[in-house]
C-alpha positions as CSV (number, residue, x, y, z in Angstrom):
1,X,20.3,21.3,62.1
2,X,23.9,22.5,61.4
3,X,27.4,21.1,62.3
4,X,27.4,18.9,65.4
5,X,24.2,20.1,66.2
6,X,22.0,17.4,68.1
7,X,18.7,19.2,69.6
8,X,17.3,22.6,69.3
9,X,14.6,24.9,70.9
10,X,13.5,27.3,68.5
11,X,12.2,30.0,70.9
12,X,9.6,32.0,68.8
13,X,8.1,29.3,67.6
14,X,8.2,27.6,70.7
15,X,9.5,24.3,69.0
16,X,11.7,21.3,69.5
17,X,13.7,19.2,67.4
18,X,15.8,16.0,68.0
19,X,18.3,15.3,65.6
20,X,17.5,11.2,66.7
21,X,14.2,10.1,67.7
22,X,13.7,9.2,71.2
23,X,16.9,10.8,72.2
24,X,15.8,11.5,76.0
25,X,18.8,13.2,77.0
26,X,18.9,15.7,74.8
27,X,14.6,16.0,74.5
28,X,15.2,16.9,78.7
29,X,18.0,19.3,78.0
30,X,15.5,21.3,75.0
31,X,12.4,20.8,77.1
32,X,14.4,23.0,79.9
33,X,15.1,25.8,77.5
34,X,11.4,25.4,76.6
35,X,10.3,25.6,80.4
36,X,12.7,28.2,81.0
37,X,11.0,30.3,78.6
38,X,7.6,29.4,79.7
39,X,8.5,30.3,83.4
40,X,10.7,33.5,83.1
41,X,10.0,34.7,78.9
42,X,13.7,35.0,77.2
43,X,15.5,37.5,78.5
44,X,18.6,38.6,76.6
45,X,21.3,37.2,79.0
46,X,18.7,34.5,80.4
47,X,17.3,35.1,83.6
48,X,20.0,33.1,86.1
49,X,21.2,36.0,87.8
50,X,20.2,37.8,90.9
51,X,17.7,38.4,92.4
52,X,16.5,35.3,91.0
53,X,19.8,33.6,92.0
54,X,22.7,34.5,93.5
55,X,26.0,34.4,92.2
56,X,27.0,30.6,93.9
57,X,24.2,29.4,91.9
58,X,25.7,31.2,88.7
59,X,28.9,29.5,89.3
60,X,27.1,26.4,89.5
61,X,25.0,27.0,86.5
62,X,28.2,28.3,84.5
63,X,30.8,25.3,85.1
64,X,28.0,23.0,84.0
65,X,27.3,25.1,80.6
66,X,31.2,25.1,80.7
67,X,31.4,21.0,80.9
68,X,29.3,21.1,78.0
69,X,30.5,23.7,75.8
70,X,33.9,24.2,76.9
71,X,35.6,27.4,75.7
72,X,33.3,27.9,72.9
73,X,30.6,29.9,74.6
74,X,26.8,29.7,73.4
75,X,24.6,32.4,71.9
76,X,22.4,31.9,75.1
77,X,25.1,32.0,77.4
78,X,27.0,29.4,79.8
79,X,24.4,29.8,82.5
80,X,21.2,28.9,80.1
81,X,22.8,25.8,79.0
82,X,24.0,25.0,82.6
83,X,20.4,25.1,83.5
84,X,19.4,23.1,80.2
85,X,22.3,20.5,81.5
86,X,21.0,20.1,85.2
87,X,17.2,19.3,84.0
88,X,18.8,16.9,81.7
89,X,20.9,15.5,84.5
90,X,18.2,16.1,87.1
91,X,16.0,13.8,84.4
92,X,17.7,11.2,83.8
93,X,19.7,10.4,86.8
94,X,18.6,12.7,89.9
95,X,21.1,11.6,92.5
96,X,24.2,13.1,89.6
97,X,22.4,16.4,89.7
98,X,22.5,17.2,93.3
99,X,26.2,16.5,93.4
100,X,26.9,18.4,90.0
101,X,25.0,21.4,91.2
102,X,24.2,21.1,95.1
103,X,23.7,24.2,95.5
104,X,21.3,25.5,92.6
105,X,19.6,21.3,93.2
106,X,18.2,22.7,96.5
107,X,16.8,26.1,95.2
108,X,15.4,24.2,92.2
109,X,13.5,21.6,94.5
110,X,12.8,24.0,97.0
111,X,12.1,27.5,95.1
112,X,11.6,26.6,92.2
113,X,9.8,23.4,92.1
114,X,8.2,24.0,95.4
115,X,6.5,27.0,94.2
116,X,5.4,25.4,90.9
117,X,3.4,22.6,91.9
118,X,1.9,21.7,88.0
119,X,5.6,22.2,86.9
120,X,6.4,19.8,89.4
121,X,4.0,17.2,88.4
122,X,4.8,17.3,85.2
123,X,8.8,16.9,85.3
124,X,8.1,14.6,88.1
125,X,6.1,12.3,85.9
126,X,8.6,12.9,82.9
127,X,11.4,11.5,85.3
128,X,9.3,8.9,86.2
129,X,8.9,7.6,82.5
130,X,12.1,8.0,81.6
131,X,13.4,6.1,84.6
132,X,10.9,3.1,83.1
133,X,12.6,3.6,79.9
134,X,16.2,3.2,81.0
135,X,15.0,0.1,82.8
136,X,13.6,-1.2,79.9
137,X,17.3,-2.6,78.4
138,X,17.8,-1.7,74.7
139,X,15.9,-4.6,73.4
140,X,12.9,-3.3,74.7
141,X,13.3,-0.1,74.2
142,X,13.6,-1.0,70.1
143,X,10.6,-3.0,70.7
144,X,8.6,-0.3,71.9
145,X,9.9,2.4,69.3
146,X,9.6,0.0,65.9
147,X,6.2,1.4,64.3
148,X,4.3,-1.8,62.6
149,X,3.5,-0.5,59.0
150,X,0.3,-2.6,59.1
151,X,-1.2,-0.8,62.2
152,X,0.0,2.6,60.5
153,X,-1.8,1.6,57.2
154,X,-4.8,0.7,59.2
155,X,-5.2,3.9,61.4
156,X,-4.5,6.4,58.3
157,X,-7.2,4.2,56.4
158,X,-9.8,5.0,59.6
159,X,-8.5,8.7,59.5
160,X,-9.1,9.1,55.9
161,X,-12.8,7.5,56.3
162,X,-13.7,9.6,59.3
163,X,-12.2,13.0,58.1
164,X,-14.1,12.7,54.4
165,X,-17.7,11.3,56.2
166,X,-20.8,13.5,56.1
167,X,-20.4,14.8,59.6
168,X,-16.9,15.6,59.2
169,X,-18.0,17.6,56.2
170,X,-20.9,19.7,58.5
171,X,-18.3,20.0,61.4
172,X,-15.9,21.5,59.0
173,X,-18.5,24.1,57.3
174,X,-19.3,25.4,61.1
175,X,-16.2,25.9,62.1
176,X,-14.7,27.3,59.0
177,X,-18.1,29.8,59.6
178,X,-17.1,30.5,63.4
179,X,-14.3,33.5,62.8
180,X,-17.3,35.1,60.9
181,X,-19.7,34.7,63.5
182,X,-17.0,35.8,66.0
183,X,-16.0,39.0,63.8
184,X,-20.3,39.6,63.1
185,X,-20.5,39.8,67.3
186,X,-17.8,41.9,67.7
187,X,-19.2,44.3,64.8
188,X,-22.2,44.7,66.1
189,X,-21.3,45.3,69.6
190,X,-19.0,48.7,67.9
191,X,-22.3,49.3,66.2
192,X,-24.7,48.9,69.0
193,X,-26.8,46.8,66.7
194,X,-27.9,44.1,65.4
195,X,-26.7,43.6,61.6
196,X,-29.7,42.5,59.1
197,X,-28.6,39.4,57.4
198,X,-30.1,38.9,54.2
C-alpha cells in the first residue's frame, strides 16, 4: 500500500487487500472491482459504456467516482470506481444506493443482477451479513474479531499433528506423483502407446 491508500484489487493476480482488517466498506468497494473483472475481464477504459450502458448511467457512474476521487482522476477511470462506490453503497446501506444512482440501481437489479442469479445470491447473502454486522454495535463486533491465542495455539498444534501423520505422508507422495501420471497419459496418447515402465 502507498500514500492514503486504504484497499486494493490487484487484477492479475486476482487479489485483495485491506489496509484494516474487517474494513467492510472498503472489502465491498474491492470485491466489486474483483466482480467486475470476473463478469466483463478488464477492459482498458472498463466496460461502463454503451452498449452495455448508456450514457445516463455513465453520468451516474462518473459523479459517484467523482464524490470519491474528486479532481484527481483514477488509473481505472471515474466510471470503474463509480461502480466500485455503488456495490459498496448498495452493500452496506441499499436504500442510499438507489438514490445516489437511481438510474444505473435499476439496471443493476434488473439487468444485471437479474440475469446473474449465483451473482445475485452471493452479494445478496454478503449484504445480508454485513447488515448482521452493523447491527451487532462495536462491542460486539470486537468481540467477534479478537482471535483467543489459546484456541490458535491449539488448532496449529492439531494441524501440525495431522499434516506430519503417516497418511498425510502417503497422500502427499500421490499427489506429488499425479502431474507425472497426468503428463505419462498424455505422452502416450501422442504415442499411441502404452510406455513400458521398468
Amino acid at each position: 500500500f502507498g500514500g492514503r491508500v486504504i484497499g486494493i484489487f490487484k487484477v492479475r493476480p486476482e487479489v485483495i487487500r485491506l489496509r484494516t482488517a474487517n474494513d467492510i466498506p472498503v472489502a465491498w468497494h474491492e470485491t466489486a472491482h474483483a466482480l467486475e473483472k470476473a463478469v466483463f475481464g478488464y477492459p482498458k477504459g472498463g466496460p461502463w459504456k454503451k452498449p452495455n450502458v448508456d450514457t445516463r448511467i455513465q453520468g451516474e457512474l462518473t459523479k459517484l467516482g467523482k464524490d470519491l476521487y474528486g479532481n484527481r482522476k483514477p488509473s481505472g477511470g471515474y466510471k470503474r470506481e463509480g461502480f466500485a462506490e455503488f456495490l459498496r453503497i448498495w452493500g452496506t446501506n441499499p436504500g442510499e444506493a438507489a438514490t445516489k444512482a437511481p438510474t444505473f440501481s435499476k439496471w443493476f437489479e434488473s439487468e444485471f443482477l437479474g440475469t446473474k442469479k449465483a451473482i445475485r445470491e452471493a452479494l445478496e447473502a454478503a449484504r445480508d451479513e454485513t447488515g448482521r454486522w452493523q447491527d451487532m454495535g462495536s462491542y460486539e463486533r470486537y468481540r467477534a474479531s479478537k482471535v483467543d491465542p489459546a484456541s490458535l495455539r491449539s488448532r496449529a498444534i492439531d494441524l501440525w499433528r495431522k499434516v506430519t501423520s503417516k497418511d498425510a505422508r502417503m497422500t502427499q507422495m500421490v499427489d506429488a506423483a499425479h502431474p507425472l501420471d497426468v503428463l505419462a497419459t498424455e505422452v502416450e496418447k501422442n504415442l499411441g502407446r502404452h510406455l513400458n515402465i521398468t
